[in-house]
C-alpha positions in Angstrom: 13.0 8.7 -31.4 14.0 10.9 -28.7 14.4 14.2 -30.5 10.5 13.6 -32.2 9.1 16.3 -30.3 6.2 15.2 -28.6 8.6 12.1 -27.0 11.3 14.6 -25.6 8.1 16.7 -24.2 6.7 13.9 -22.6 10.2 12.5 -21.3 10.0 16.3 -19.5 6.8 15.9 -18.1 8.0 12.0 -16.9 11.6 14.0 -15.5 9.9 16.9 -13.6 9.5 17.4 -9.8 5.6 18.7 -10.7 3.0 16.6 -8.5 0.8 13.8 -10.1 -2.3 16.3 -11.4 -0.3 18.7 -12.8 1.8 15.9 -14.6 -1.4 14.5 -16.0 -3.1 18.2 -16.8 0.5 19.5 -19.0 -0.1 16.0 -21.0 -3.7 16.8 -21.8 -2.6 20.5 -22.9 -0.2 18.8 -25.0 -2.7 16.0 -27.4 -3.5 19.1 -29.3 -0.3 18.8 -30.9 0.3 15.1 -30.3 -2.9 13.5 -31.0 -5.8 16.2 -31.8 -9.0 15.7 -30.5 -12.3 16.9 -28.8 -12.1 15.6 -25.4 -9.7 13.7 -23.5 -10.0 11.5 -20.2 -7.2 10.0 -18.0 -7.5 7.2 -15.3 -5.4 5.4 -13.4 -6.0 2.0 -12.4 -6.8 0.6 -8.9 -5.9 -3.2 -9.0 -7.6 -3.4 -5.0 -10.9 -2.6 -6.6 -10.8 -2.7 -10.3 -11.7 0.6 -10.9 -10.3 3.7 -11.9 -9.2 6.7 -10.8 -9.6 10.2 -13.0 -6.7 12.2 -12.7 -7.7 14.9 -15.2 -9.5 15.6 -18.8 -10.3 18.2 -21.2 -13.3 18.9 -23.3 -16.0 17.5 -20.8 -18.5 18.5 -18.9 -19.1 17.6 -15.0 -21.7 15.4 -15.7 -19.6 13.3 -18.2 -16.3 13.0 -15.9 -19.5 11.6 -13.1 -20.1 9.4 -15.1 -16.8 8.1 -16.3 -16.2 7.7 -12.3 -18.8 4.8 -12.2 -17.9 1.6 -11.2 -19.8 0.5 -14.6 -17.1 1.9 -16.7 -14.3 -0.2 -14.9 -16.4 -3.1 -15.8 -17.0 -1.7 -19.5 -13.1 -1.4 -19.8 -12.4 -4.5 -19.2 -15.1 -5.5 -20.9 -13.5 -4.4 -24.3 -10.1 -5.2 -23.3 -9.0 -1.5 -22.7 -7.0 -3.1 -19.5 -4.6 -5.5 -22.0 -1.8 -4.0 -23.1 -1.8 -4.1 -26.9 -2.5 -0.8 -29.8 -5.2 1.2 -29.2 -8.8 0.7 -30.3 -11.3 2.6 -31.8 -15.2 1.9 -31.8 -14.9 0.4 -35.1 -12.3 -2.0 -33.7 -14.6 -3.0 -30.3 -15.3 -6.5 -30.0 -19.2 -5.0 -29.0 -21.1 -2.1 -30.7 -21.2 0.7 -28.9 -25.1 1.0 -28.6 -24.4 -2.1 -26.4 -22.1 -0.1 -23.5 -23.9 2.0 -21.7 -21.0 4.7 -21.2 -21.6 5.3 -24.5 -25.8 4.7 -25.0 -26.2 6.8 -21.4 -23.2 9.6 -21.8 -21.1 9.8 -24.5 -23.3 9.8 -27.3 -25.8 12.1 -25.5 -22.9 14.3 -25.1 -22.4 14.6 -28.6 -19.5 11.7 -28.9 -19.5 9.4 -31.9 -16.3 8.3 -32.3 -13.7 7.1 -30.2 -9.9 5.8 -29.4 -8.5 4.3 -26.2 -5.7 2.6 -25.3 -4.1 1.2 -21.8 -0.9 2.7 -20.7 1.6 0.0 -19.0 5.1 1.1 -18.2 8.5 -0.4 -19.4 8.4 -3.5 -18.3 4.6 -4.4 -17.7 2.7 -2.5 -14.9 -0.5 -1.4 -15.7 -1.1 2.1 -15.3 -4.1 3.4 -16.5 -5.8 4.2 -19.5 -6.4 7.0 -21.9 -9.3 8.3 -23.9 -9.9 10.3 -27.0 -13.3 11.1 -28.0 -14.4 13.1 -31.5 -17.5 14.5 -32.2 -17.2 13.6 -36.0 -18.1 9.9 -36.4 -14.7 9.1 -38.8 -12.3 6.6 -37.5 -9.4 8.1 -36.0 -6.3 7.9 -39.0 -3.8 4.7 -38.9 -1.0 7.6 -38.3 -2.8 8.5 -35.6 -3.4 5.3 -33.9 0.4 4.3 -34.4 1.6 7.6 -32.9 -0.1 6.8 -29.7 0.5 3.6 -29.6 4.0 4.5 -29.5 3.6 7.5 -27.1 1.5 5.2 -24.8 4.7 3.9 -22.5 6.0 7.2 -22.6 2.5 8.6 -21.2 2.4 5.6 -18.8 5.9 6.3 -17.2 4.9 10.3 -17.0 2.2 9.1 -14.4 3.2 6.9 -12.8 2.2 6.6 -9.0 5.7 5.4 -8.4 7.5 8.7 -9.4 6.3 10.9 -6.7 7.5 7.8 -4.0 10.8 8.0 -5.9 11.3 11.8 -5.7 10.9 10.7 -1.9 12.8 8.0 -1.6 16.2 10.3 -2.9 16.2 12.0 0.3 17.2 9.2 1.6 20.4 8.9 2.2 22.6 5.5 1.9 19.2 3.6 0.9 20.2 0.9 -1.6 16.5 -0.8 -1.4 12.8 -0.2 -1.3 9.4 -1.8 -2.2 6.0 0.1 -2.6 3.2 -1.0 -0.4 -0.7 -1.7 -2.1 -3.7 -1.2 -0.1 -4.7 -4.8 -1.3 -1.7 -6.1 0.9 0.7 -6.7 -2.1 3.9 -5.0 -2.7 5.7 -4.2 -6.0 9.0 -2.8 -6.9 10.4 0.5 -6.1 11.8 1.2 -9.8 15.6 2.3 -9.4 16.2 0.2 -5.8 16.6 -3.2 -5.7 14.7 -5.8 -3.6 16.0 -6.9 -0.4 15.4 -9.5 2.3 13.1 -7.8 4.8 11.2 -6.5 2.2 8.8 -9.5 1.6 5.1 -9.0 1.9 4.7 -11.4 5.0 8.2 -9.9 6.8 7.6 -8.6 10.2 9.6 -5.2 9.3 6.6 -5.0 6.3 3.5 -5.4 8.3 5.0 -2.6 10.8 5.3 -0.1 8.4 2.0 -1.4 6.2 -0.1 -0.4 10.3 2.1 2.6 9.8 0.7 3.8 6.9 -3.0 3.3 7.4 -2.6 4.4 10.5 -2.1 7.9 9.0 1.9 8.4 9.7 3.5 9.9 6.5 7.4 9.4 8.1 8.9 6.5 10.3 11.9 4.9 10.5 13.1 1.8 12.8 16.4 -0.4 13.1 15.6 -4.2 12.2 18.7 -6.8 12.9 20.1 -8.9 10.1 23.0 -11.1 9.9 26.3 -10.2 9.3 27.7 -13.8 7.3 29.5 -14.8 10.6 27.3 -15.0 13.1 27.1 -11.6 14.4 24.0 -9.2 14.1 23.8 -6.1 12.4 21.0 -3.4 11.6 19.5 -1.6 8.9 17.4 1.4 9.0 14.0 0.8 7.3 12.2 4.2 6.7 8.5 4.4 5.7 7.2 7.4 3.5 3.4 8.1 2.9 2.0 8.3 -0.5 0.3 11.9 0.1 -0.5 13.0 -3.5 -1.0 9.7 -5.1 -4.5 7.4 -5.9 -5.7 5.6 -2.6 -4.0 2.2 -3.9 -1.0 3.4 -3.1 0.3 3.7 0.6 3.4 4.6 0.4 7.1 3.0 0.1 9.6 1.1 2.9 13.3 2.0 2.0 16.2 0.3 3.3 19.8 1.8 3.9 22.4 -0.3 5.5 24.6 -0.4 8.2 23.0 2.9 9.8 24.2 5.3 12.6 22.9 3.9 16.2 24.5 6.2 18.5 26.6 3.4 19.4 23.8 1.4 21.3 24.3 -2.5 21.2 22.3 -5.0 20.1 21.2 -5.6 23.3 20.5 -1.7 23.9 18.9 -1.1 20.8 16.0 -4.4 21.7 15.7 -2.8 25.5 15.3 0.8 24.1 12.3 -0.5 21.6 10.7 -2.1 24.4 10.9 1.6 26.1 9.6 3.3 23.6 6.6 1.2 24.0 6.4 2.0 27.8 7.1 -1.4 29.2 8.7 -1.2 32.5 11.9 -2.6 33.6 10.2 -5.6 35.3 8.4 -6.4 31.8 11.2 -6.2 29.7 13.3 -8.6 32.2 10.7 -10.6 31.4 9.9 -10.3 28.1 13.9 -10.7 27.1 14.5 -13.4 29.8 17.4 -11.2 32.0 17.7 -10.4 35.4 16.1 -7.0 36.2 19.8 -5.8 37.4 20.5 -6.6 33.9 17.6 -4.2 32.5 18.3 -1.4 35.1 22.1 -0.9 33.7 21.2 -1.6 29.6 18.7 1.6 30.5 21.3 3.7 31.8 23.9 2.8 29.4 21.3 4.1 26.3 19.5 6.9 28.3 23.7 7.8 28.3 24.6 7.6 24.6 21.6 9.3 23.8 22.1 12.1 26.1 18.9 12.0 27.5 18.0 12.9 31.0 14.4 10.7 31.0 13.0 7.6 30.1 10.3 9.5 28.4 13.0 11.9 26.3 14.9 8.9 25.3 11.6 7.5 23.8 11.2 10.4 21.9 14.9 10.7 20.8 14.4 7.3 19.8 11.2 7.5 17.4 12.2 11.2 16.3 15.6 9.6 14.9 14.9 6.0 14.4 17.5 4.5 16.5 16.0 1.4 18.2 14.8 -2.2 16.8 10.7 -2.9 17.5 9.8 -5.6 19.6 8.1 -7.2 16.6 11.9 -8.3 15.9 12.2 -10.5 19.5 12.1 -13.9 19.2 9.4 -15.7 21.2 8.6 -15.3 24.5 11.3 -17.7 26.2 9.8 -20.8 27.4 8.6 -20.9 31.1 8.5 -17.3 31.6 5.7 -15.4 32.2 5.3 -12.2 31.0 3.3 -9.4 32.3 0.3 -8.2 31.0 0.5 -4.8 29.4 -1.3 -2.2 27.1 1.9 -0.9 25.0 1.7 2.6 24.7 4.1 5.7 23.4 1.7 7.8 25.7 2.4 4.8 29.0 6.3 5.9 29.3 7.7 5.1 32.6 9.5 8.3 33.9 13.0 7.5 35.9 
């Protein structure tokens, strides 16, 4: 199958670095060969809302790809079962006539549409994707040859735009990570295909819900240590790094990566939990108190790190910090310790104590 000529041009399209649009705009070039027609129409799905989002067509006017961007067509879709994976389906094969669905009574027949042939587009291995229209101005069924060939192109289509692939051009830069998850707007996560799961990368983690705030805060780049055990005891870190979805559908925010056993400028554990509390501009007195040492204690953790990372200020070593990624959140800290109070405080980046 891979040597039929439309699959190894569509495995291509899935292989290139080209952004999502122009992904979706080389496969409608390409039906003319693949599966002729007199208009096309691609959407991608947004499970937060249950609509869908156009990512390109061919053969229609403005006023039809409006239209098509109605909420009422979401419903319509599902409606006729366009969201199930299965073969595709004509009009003939709709479980209601088309003179009943008013994308086709208010547009598409208006527009000189009377036959049609859709089908959903889910990736190996089950993830919906979008769907994909074909639209004839002659009212004859679509051909059984035709309706098999997309049917069998369909995952192929589905994996060429995928959301995921931009994340995953992103995600090889990298280096060392050996996990990652994508993050939903609807709060969910799914799987980062390529990297496998991993421990803080759970929907109701800590680590997650940092980098989720991230995201809609606008970043596009972060990275942060987070502690895990070492089976014996001891504590280790791994680097999470978060990276924006620019390009892609608003569903997607972006992906968390995890690479093990980073480089932390040789900062303790210890260091690494003071220097996080820095970077969010507590002062020595608050972070005796909020990690239950003596402020003698504080005073010399500070100097070791503002040592090892070679910085001359409090407010440098913040920025070192955040810039490279080398400290653990305070989101990490257990508990406040019992029968200690703790300072009330506004954390910051712009309240940074200068030494």
């Amino acid at each position: 199958m891979p040597d039929y000529p439309p699959v190894a041009e569509i495995m291509e399209i899935a292989a290139s670095s080209a952004s999502l649009h122009d992904r979706a705009s080389t496969l409608l070039e390409g039906l003319d060969r693949w599966a002729p027609c007199d208009a096309a129409w691609l959407a991608l799905t947004d499970p937060r809302s249950n609509l869908y989002a156009p990512i390109g067509s061919s053969g229609l006017d403005r006023s039809v790809t409006a239209y098509l961007d109605r909420p009422e067509v979401a419903h319509e879709i599902e409606l006729i079962g366009l969201n199930r994976e299965g073969p595709p389906i004509s009009t003939a094969d709709l479980p209601i006539a088309i003179d009943q669905l008013s994308t086709w009574s208010e547009c598409l027949t208006p527009a000189g549409f009377r036959e049609g042939l859709g089908v959903a587009l889910f990736e190996p291995g089950g993830r919906h994707v979008g769907v994909l229209g074909l639209l004839y101005a002659d009212g004859r069924a679509p051909a059984p040859a035709l309706c098999d060939r997309l049917g069998e192109l369909s995952p192929l289509i589905a994996r060429a735009l995928s959301p995921m692939r931009s994340l995953l051009d992103a995600a090889r830069i990298v280096r060392g990570a050996v996990a990652g998850v994508v993050l939903l707007q609807d709060g969910t996560i799914c799987p980062l295909p390529g990297l496998d799961g991993h421990a803080l990368l759970v929907a109701e983690s800590p680590s997650v819900e940092i980098a989720r705030r991230s995201l809609l805060a606008g970043q596009v780049y972060r990275s942060f240590l987070w502690p895990t055990g070492n089976g014996s005891g001891g504590v280790e870190h791994a680097r999470l790094t978060v990276l924006a979805a620019t390009e892609l559908p608003a569903l997607v925010l972006g992906a968390v990566l995890v690479t093990p056993r980073p480089d932390s400028r040789g900062l303790t554990s210890r260091e690494l939990q003071v220097l996080g509390l820095v970077v969010e501009g507590r002062s020595n007195q608050q972070i005796a108190s909020r990690l239950a040492v003596a402020l003698g204690t504080v005073a010399t953790h500070v100097e070791r790190l503002l040592d090892k990372l070679e910085a001359p200020t409090r407010t440098v070593a913040a920025v070192r910090a955040e810039r490279e990624g080398c400290y653990v959140p305070p989101a990490s800290l257990p508990p406040h310790p019992p029968g200690r109070k703790t300072a009330r405080t506004q954390p910051s980046s712009l309240s940074l104590n200068i030494r």
